[in-house]
N, C-alpha and C positions, 0 to 999 in steps of 0.2 A: 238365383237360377238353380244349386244344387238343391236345397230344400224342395223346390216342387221339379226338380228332375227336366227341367228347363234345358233342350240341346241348343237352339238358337233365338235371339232375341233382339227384336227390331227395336230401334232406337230415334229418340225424334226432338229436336229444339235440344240439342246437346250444348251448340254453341262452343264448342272446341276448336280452335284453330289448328290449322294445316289437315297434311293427308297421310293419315299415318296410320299403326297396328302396333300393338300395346296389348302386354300381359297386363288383367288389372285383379287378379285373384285370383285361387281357386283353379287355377288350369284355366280361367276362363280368359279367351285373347279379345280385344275390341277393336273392330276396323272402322275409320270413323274417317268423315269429311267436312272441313267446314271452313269459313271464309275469315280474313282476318279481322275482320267488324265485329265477330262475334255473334254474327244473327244467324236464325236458321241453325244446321247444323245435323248431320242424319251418322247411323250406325248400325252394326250391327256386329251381336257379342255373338260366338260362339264358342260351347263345351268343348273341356279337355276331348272331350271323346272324339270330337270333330275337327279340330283345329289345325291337324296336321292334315287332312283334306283339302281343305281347302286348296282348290284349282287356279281361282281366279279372283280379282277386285276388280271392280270399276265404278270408279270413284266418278260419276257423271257431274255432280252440280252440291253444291252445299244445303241441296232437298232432294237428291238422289243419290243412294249407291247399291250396288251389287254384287252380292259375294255368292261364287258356285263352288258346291261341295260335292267330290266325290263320294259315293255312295254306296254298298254294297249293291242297293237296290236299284242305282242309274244315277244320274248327274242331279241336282239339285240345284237352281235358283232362286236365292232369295231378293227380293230388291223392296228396301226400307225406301219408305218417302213422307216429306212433310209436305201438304202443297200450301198454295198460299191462301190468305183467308179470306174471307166474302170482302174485304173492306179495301185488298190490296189492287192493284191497280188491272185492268184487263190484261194488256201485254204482258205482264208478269205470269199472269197465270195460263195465256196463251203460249207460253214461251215454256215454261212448266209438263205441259199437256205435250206440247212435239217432241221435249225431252223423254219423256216418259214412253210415248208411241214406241221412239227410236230406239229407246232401252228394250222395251218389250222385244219389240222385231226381231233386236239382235241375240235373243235367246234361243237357242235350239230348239227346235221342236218338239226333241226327246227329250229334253230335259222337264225334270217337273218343277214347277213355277210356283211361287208363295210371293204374293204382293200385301205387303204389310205396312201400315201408316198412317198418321193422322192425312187424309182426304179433307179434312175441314167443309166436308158434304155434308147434307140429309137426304138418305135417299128415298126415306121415307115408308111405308106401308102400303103404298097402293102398286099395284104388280102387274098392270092393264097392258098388252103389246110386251112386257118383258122377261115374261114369265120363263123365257131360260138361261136368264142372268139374274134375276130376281126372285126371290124364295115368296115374297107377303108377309115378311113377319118382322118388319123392317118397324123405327121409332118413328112415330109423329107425320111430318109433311117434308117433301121435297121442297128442295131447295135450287137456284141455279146451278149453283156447285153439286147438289147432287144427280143434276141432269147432267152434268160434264166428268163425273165418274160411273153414270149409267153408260152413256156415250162411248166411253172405254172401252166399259165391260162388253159392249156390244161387238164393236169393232176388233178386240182380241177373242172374243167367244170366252169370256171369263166370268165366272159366278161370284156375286157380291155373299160372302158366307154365312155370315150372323142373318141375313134376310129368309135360309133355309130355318132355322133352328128357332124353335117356341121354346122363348123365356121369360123368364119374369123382367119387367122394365128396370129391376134393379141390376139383372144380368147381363142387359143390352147400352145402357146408357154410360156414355162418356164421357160428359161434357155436361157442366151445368152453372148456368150463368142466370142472374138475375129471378130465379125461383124458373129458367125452364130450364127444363132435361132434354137431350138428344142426345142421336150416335153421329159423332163425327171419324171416328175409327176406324178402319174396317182392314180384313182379310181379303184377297182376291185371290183364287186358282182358279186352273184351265177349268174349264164347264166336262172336261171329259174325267177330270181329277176327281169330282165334289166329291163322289162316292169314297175317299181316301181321308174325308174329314170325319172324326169323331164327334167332334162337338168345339162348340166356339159360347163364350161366355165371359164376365167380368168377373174375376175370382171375387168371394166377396169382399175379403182385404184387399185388395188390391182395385175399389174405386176410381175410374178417369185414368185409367194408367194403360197405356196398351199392352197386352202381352198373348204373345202367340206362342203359344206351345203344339208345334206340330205333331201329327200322329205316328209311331213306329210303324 
């Protein structure tokens, strides 16, 4: 995080047990949540510089949590998520989805919002009906799953961000199984926010790896 000047960073399939906050370097603290099984498991690091801001945690589910940071510039919401994956069972991911509604909801309206996580979606390139959630510039083909993170984005009025932003597919892609590439990834802010995004990309070291480095 200090090398690329990293203030916060969402975290995902940590697999740490309990609910806790932990210095793990560098000034850097980790708020993290996760179930005694060891599955799943979500966090989020934030900078010396921030750490003592910090407002608030809520530790929703061991694929949700949420930390707000006071800000000179206004309150801040982050909320890290893993959801489940095309293979896991409906209810689960149904259950997932009301959780995440309910998080959303319970966010200020002032506050500025950064939803950050493996979505385990495609939501693909085609933009038809959602063009102000959706940029066009999105990997490959939709998927169910990335109709149920379209669906979101609709319902909150949030912008899927890498879908605004022309990259190269090596910039975009997250995930690569069996010789295919997709974004299962993704950033979400308010649709009112987008214009606060610099740019969104896979650093080149740092292949399949999510990492958000939000804009000063």
């Amino acid at each position: 995080m200090k090398r690329r000047n990293i203030q916060v960073l969402c975290l995902q399939e940590t697999r740490w047990k309990g609910a806790k906050a932990r210095e793990i370097g560098e000034g850097v603290k980790l708020f993290y949540n996760g179930e005694d099984t060891k599955r799943n498991g979500v966090a989020v690091a934030v900078a010396d510089s921030l750490k003592d801001s910090v407002s608030a945690v809520n530790r929703v589910s061991s694929r949700i949590i949420s930390v707000r940071i006071d800000t000179k510039e206004g309150n801040w919401t982050i909320i890290s998520l893993y959801a489940p994956q095309a293979g896991c069972p409906i209810y689960e991911k149904d259950e997932f989805y009301l959780r995440l509604d309910e998080t959303i909801r319970s966010v200020p309206e002032g506050d500025y919002l950064t939803i950050a996580g493996d979505l385990n979606g495609h939501v693909g390139s085609e933009r038809r009906g959602l063009e102000r959630v959706h940029g066009g510039k999105g990997v490959g083909v939709r998927n169910d799953e990335g109709e149920r993170v379209l669906a979101l984005a609709i319902a909150h009025d949030l912008a899927v961000c890498s879908t605004f932003f022309a990259k190269r597919k090596s910039q975009k892609v997250t995930y690569s199984s069996g010789g295919k590439e997709t974004e299962i990834d993704h950033v979400l802010v308010r649709r009112s926010s987008l214009n606060t995004v610099t740019n969104i990309q896979i650093p080149h070291d740092t292949r399949y790896t999510n990492l958000l480095q939000p804009s000063a």
